[in-house]
C-alpha positions in Angstrom: 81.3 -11.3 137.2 84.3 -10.5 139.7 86.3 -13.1 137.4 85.1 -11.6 134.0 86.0 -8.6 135.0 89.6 -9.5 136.1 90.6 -11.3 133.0 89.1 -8.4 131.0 91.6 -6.1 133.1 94.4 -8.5 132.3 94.1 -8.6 128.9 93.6 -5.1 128.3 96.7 -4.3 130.2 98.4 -6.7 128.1 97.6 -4.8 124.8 98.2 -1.4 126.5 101.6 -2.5 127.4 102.4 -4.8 124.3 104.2 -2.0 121.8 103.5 -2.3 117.8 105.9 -2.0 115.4 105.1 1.3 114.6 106.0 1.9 118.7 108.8 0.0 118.6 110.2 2.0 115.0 109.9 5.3 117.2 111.2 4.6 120.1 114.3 2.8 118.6 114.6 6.1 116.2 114.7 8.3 119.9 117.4 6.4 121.0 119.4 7.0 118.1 118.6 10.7 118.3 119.7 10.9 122.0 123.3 9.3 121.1 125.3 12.8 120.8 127.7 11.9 118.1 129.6 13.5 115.0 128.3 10.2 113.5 125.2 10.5 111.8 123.4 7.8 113.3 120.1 7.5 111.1 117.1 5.1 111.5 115.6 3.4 108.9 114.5 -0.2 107.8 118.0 -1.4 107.6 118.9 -0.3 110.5 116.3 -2.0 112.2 116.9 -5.4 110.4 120.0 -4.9 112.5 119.0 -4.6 115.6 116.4 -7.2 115.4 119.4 -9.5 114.5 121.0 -8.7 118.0 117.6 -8.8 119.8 116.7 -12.5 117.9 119.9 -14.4 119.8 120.6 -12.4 123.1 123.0 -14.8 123.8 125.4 -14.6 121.2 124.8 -10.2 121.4 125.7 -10.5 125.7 128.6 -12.8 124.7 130.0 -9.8 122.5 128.9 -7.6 124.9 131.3 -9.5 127.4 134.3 -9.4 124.8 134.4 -5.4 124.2 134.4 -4.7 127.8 138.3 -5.7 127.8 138.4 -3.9 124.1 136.7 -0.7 124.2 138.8 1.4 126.8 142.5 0.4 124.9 140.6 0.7 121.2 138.6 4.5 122.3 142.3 5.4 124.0 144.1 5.1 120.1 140.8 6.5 118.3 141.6 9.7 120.7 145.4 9.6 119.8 143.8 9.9 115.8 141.9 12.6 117.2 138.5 10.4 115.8 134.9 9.9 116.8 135.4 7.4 120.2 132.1 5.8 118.5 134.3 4.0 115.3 135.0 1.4 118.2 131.3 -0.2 116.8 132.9 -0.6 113.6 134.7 -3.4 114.6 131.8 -4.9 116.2 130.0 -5.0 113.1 133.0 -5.6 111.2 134.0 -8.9 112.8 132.0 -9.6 116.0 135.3 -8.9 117.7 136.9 -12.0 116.6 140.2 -11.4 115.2 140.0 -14.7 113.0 136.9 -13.8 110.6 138.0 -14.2 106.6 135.6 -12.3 104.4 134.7 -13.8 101.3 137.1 -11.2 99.4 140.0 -11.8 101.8 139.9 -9.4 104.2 140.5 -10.5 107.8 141.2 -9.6 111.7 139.1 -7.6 114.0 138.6 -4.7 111.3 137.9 -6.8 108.8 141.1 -4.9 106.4 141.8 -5.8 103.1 145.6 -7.4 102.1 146.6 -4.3 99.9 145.2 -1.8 102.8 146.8 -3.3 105.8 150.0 -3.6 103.6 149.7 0.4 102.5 149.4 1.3 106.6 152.3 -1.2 107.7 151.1 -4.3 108.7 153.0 -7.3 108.4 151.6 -10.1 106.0 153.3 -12.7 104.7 153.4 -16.8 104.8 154.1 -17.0 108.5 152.7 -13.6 109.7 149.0 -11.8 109.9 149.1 -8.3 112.2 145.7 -7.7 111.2 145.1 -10.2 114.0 146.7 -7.9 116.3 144.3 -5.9 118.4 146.6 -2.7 119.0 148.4 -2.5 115.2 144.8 -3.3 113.3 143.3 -0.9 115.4 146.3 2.0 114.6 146.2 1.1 111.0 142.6 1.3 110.3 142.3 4.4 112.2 144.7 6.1 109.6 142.6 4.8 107.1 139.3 5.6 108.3 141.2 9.2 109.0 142.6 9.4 105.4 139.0 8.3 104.0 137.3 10.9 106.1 139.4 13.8 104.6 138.3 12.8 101.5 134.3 12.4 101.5 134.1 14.6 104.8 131.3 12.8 105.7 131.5 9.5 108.3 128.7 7.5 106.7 130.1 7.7 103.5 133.7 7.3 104.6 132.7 4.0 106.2 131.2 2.7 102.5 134.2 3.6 101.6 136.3 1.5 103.9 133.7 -1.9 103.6 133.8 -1.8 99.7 137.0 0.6 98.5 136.7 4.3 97.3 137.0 3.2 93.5 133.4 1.4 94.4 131.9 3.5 96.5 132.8 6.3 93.8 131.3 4.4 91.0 127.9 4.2 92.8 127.9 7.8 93.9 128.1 8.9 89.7 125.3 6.0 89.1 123.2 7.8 92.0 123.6 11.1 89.9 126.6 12.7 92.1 124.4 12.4 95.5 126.6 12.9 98.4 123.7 11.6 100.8 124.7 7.7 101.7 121.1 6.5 102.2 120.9 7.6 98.0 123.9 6.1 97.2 123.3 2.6 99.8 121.2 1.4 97.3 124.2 1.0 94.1 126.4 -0.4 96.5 127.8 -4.2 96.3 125.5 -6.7 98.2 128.0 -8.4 100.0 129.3 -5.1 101.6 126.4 -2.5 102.2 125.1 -3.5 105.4 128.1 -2.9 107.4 126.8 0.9 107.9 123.5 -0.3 108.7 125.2 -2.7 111.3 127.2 -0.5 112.7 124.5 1.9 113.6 122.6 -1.1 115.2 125.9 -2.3 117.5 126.1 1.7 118.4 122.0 1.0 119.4 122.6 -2.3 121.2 125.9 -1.0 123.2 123.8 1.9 124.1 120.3 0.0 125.3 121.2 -3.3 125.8 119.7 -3.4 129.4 116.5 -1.8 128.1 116.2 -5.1 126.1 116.9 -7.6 129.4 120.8 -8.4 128.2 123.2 -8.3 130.0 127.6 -8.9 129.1 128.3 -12.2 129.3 130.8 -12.8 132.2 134.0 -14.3 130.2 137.2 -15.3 131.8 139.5 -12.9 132.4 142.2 -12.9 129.8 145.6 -13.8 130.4 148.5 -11.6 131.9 151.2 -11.8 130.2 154.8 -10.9 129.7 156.6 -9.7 126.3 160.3 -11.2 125.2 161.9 -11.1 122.3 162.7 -13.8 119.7 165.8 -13.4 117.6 165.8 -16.6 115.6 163.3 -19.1 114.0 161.0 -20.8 116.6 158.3 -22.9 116.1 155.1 -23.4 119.2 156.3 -26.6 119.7 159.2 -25.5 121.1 158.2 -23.1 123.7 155.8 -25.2 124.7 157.2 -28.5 125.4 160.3 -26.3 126.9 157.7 -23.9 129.0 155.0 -25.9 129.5 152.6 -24.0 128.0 149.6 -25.3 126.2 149.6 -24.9 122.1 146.2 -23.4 122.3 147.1 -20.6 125.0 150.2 -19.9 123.0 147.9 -19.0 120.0 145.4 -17.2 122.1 148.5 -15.0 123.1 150.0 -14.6 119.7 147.6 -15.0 117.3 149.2 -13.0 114.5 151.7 -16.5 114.0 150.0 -18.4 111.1 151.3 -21.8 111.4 152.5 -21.4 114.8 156.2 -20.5 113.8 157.8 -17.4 114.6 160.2 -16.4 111.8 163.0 -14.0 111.6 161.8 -10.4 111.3 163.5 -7.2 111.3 162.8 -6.0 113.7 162.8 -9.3 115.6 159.4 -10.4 116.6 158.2 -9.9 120.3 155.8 -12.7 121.6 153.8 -13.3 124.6 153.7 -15.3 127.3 151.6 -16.0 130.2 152.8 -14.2 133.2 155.4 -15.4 135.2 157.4 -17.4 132.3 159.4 -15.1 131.2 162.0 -15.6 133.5 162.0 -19.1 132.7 162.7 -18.3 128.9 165.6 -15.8 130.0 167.0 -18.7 131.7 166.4 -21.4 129.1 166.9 -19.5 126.2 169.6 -21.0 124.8 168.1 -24.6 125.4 164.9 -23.3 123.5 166.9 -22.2 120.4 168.9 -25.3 120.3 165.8 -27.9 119.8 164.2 -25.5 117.1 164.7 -27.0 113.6 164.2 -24.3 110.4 161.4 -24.7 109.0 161.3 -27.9 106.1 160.3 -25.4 103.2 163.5 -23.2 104.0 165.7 -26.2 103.4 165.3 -27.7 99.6 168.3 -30.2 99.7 167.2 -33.6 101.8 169.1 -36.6 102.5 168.9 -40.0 100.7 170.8 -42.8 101.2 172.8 -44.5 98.4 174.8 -47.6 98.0 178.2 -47.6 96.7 180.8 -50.2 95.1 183.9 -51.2 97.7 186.7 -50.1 94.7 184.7 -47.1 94.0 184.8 -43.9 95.3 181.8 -41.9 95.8 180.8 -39.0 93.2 179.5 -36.0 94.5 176.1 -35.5 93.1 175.1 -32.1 91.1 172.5 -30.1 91.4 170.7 -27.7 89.3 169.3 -26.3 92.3 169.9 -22.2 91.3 173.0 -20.7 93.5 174.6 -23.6 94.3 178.4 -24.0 92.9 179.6 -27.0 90.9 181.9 -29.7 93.2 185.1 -29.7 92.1 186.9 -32.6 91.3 189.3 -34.1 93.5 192.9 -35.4 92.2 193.5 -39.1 91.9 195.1 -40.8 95.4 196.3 -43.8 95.3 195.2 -44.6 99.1 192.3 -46.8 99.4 188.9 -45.0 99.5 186.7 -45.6 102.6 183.3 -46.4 101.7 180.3 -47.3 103.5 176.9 -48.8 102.5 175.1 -46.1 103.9 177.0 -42.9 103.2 174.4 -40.3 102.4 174.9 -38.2 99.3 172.6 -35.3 98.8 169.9 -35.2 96.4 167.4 -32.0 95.3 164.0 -33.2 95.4 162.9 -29.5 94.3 160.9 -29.4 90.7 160.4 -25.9 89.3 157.5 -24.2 88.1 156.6 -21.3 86.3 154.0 -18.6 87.7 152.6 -15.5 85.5 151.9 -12.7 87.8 147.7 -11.9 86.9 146.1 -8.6 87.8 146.0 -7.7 91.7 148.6 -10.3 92.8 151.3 -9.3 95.0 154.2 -11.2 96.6 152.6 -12.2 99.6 150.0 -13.8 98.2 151.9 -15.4 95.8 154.1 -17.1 98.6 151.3 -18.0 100.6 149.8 -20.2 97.5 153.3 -21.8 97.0 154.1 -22.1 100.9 156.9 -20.3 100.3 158.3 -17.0 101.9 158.6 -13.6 99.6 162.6 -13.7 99.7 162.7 -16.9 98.0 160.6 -15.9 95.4 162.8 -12.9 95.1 166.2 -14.9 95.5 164.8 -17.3 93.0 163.8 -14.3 90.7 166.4 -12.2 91.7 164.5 -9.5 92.3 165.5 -6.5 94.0 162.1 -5.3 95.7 158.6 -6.7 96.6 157.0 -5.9 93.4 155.7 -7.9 90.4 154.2 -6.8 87.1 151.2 -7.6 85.3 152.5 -10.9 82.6 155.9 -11.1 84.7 156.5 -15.2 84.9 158.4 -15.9 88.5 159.9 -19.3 88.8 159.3 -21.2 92.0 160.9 -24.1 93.6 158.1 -26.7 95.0 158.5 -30.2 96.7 158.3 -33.0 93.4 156.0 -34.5 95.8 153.5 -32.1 95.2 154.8 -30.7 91.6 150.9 -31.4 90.1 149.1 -29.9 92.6 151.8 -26.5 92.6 151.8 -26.9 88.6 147.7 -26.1 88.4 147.8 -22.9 90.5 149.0 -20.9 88.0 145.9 -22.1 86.1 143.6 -21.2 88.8 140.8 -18.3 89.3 141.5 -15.9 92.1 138.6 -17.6 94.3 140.2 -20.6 94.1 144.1 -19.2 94.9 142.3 -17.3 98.1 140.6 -20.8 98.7 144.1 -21.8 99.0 145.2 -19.1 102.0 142.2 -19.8 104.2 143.3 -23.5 104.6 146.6 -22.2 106.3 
């Protein structure tokens, strides 16, 4: 009886203690309510999708907790300087995980998850060889003046953050299909699929930030990031380069500087500052010259290659043309009667470029344009002569691609614009 008695104990404590859904709902619903915050931070059955998300891999959610702890203190710091709610640093948590290298379907990318023609608008730097939505400091001030611009317009923070994950034109759309309801739970319905949930997943990161020890999880103990030093870099310089001059490894060069593309630092106005890990820098002040020497320009700034050609003894050698566009006609020499020196292998040059024709579609811009043709903006606009960055709608650029590669160039003109942003993520 003693024994019936004690497993009956046991297994009534065990539903006592075990909480129901229903429990669960209410108790994650007063957490919510006890987070002070200009943020309307609402409960619902999205919201709790979300945080059952974080609970179901504690793991990955105490590995992002382990991230933000070097994050949060710089990113509330510049959210103050905005004079913003401290609690948009969750934004990026559900925008990205914290990992400055996330590609949405649509394009947009870094740690705030920001769209080309937005980072563009709040002076970011994008182009063939450079991302700064991958920055952590610039993303963060950038998005903060649009989140801040956004916020004077709807004056209401849920419905400014539909606004930033899916555009005002969208977000305005579905608020006229909801019947002119300014609530966002009405409008959350008519929003895009693909979008929607980042309010909903941003009220569960501010739950999970908040109560993650309730839950048994704990920040994944990382290593500590790199110190570094900051120098400046006044010509083209390629990865390579530092690092067989430095010895620093490739992949810690990246880690430092992650807004490089294809690990090549161009020349920027202003010139580019990079880091390094802490205690190099007087090395490169030192060897700076010696860094800069080894450092060849990058092979798509440089059409004209070299082939060798064979030429008769009693000849002399005839300049070859190009109709490469700004380059001047050789001149002809006057008859000598000395007795030319010629060699087997005297190099003559030859343009391997093959032009193409690109008609500028709806949304393009520049950068983008470049980055399908691996090509940098000011050649486009040398090649075009154009006098600024922009393009209109049926304007036909001409571009100058390797022959090589003239068939694969040749189709992109032809191609959707899933396809030409297919294109960008393989960089």
């Amino acid at each position: 009886m003693r024994r019936i008695g004690a497993v009956f104990f046991c297994v009534l404590l065990f539903l006592t203690c075990r909480a129901t859904p229903d429990q669960n709902d209410q108790l994650y619903e007063q957490r919510l309510a006890s987070l002070k915050s200009p943020i309307e931070l609402s409960y619902n059955e999205a919201v709790r999708k979300q945080i059952d998300l974080f609970l179901a891999e504690p793991e990955k959610t105490a590995e992002i907790l382990g991230r933000c702890q070097g994050h949060f203190q710089l990113i509330e710091k510049l959210l103050r300087e905005k004079q913003l709610p401290v609690e948009l640093k969750y934004l990026m948590v559900a925008a990205s995980g914290v990992n400055n290298a996330i590609v949405s379907p649509a394009g947009a990318t870094g740690y705030w998850r920001m769209m080309y023609n937005v980072a563009r608008t709040y002076g970011l730097k994008i182009n063939s060889f450079v991302d700064e939505r991958k920055d952590l400091v610039k993303s963060t001030q950038a998005s903060s003046s649009y989140l801040k611009d956004l916020n004077n317009i709807y004056n209401n923070w849920l419905l400014t953050l539909a606004a930033y994950a899916n555009t005002p034109a969208i977000l305005n759309k579905a608020i006229r299909q909801s019947g002119y309801k300014m609530n966002f739970w009405e409008v959350y319905p008519l929003l895009p699929l693909e979008n929607k949930e980042l309010i909903p997943q941003f009220i569960a990161s501010a739950y999970i930030f908040n109560f993650y020890r309730e839950h048994n999880i704990l920040p994944a103990k990382l290593p500590q990031p790199v110190t570094n030093d900051t120098v400046t870099v006044n010509k083209w310089l390629s990865f390579q380069q530092i690092s067989s001059t430095l010895d620093i490894a490739m992949e810690e060069l990246r880690e430092l500087n992650p807004i490089f593309k294809k690990d090549i630092i161009p020349l920027g106005t202003p010139n580019y500052l990079i880091n390094l890990p802490r205690g190099k820098a007087k090395y490169w002040n030192r060897l700076k010259d010696s860094v800069y020497i080894y450092v060849p320009k990058p092979s798509d700034m440089s059409p004209v290659t070299i082939q060798k050609t064979e030429t008769k003894p009693e000849e002399a050698p005839t300049p070859a043309t190009t109709d490469q566009p700004g380059e001047p006609t050789p001149k002809k020499e006057e008859a000598s009667t000395e007795p030319v020196k010629t060699t087997k292998e005297e190099p003559a040059k030859v343009f391997d470029k093959k032009r193409v024709m690109y008609t500028v579609k709806s949304g393009d811009v520049l950068g983008n344009i470049a980055d399908w043709f691996d090509v940098t903006p000011q050649q486009i606009k040398s090649w075009n002569k154009l006098k600024t960055t922009n393009v209109r709608l049926g304007q036909k650029l001409i571009i100058w691609v390797p022959g090589k590669k003239f068939v694969h160039y040749n189709k992109i003109n032809r191609m959707t614009r899933a396809q030409k942003n297919a294109l960008r993520k393989k960089d």
